[in-house]
Backbone bond lengths (Angstrom), bond angles and torsions (degrees), N, CA, C in turn:
res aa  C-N    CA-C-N  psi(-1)  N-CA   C-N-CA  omega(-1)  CA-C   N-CA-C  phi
1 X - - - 1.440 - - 1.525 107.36 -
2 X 1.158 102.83 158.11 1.852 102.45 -169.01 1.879 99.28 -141.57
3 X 1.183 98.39 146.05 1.407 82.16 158.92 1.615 107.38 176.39
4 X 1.606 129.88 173.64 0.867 126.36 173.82 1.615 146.40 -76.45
5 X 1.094 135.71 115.15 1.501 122.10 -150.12 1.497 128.27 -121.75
6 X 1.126 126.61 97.30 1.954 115.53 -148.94 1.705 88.19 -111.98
7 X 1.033 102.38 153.08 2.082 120.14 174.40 1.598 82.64 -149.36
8 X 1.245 119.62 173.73 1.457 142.00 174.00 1.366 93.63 -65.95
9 X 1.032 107.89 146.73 1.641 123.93 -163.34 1.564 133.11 76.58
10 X 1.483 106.37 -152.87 1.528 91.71 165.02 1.592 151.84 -77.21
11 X 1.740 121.37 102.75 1.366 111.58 -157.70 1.619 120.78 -71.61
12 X 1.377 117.48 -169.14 1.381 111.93 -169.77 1.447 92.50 -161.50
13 X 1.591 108.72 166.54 1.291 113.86 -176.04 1.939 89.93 -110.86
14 X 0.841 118.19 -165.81 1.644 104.58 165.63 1.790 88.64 172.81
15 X 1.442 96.30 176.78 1.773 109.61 169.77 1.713 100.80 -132.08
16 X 1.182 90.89 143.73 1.344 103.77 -153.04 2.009 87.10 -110.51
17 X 1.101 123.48 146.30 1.352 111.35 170.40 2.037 116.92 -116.93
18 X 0.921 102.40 144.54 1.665 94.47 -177.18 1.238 124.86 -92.42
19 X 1.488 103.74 79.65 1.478 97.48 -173.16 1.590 115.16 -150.72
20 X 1.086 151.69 157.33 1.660 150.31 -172.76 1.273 116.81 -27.27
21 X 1.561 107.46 -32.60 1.511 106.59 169.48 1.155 128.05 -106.31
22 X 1.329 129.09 12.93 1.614 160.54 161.11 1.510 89.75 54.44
23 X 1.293 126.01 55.43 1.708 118.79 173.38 1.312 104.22 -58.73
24 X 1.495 118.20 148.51 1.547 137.71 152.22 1.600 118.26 -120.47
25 X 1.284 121.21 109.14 1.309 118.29 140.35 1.586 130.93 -86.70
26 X 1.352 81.29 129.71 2.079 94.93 165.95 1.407 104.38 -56.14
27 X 1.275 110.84 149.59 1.790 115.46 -169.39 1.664 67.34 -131.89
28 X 1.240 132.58 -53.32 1.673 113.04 -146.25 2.119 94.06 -142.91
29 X 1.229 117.70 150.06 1.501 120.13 162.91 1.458 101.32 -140.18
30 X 1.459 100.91 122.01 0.908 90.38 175.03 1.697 132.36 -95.34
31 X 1.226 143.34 170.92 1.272 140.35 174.43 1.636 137.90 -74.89
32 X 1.071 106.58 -3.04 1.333 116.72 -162.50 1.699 143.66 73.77
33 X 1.395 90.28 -7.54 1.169 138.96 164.50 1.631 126.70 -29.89
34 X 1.350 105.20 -173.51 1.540 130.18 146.34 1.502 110.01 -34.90
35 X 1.662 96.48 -54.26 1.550 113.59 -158.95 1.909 114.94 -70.06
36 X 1.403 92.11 -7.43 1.835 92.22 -168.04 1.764 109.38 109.82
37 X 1.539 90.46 149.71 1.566 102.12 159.64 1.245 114.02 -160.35
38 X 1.676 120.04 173.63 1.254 129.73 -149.17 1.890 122.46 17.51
39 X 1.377 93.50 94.05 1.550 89.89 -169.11 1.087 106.00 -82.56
40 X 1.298 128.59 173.45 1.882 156.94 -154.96 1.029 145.68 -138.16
41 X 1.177 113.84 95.65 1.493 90.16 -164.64 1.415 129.24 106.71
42 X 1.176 124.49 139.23 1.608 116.84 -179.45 1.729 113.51 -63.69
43 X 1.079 96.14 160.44 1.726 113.63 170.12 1.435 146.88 -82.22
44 X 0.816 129.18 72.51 1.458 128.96 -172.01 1.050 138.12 -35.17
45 X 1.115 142.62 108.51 1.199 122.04 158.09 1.912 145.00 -83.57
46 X 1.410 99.62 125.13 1.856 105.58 170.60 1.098 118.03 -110.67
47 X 1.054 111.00 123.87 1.631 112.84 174.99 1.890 114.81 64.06
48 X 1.372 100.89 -111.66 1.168 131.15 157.90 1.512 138.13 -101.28
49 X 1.278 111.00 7.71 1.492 120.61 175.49 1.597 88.13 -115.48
50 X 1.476 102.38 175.86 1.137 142.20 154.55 1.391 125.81 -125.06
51 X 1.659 126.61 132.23 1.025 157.13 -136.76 1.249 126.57 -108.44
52 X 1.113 131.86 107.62 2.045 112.02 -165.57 1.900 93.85 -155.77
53 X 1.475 92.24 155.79 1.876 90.35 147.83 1.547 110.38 -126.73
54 X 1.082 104.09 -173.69 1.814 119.50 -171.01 1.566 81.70 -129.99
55 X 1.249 94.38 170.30 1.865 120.17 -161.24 1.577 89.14 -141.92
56 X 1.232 132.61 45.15 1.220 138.70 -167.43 2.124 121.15 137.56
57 X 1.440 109.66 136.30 1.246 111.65 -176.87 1.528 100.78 136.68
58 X 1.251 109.15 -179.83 1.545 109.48 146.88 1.762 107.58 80.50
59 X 0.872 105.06 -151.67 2.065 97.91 173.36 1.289 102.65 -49.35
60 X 1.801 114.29 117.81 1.325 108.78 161.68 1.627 117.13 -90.65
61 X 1.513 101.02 39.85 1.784 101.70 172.42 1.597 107.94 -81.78
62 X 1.239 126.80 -3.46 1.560 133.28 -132.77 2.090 102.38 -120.71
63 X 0.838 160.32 114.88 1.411 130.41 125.04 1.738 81.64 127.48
64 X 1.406 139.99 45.11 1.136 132.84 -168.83 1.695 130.69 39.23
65 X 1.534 102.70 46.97 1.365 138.08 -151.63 1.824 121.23 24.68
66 X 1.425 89.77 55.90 1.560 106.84 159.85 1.882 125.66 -94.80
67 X 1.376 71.13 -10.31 2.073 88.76 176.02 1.569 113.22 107.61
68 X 1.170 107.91 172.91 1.360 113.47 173.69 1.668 116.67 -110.63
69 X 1.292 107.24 -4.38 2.032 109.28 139.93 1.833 73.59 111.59
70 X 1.306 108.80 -179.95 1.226 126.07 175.85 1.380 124.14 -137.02
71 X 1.781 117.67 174.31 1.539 117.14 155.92 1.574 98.35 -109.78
72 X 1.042 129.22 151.71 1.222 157.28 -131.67 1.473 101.43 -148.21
73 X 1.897 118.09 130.11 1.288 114.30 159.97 1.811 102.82 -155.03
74 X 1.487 88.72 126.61 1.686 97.03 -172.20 1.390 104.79 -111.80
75 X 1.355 112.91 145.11 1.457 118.29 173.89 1.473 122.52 -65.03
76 X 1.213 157.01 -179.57 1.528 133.79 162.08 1.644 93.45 -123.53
């Protein structure tokens, strides 16, 4: 299972695994950046990427220069 995960600060997309020890690896963190922040929403999948937006990042002309959020594409 994969999915997107925001707390105050910096969010991350990660894969979560289903099992007794509920491991999560981070696949992606993002910066706050160019790259996006606080992502939204479930994940898509195409092909070989995975699919998301951010609700923040990206043009900081937007949101009292927190950005105007992004689309998102990660390799797997």
């Amino acid at each position: 299972m994969r999915g997107a995960k925001t707390f105050w600060g910096c969010p991350d997309v990660s894969k979560f695994e289903l099992s007794a020890n509920g491991k999560e690896t981070v696949l992606y963190s993002f910066t706050s950046g160019t790259d996006g922040a606080q992502p939204l929403a479930g994940l898509a999948k195409s092909g070989t990427y995975l699919c998301g937006t951010a609700t923040e990042g990206g043009d900081s002309a937007c949101y009292d220069g927190h950005g105007c959020g992004t689309v998102f594409r990660l390799e797997k």
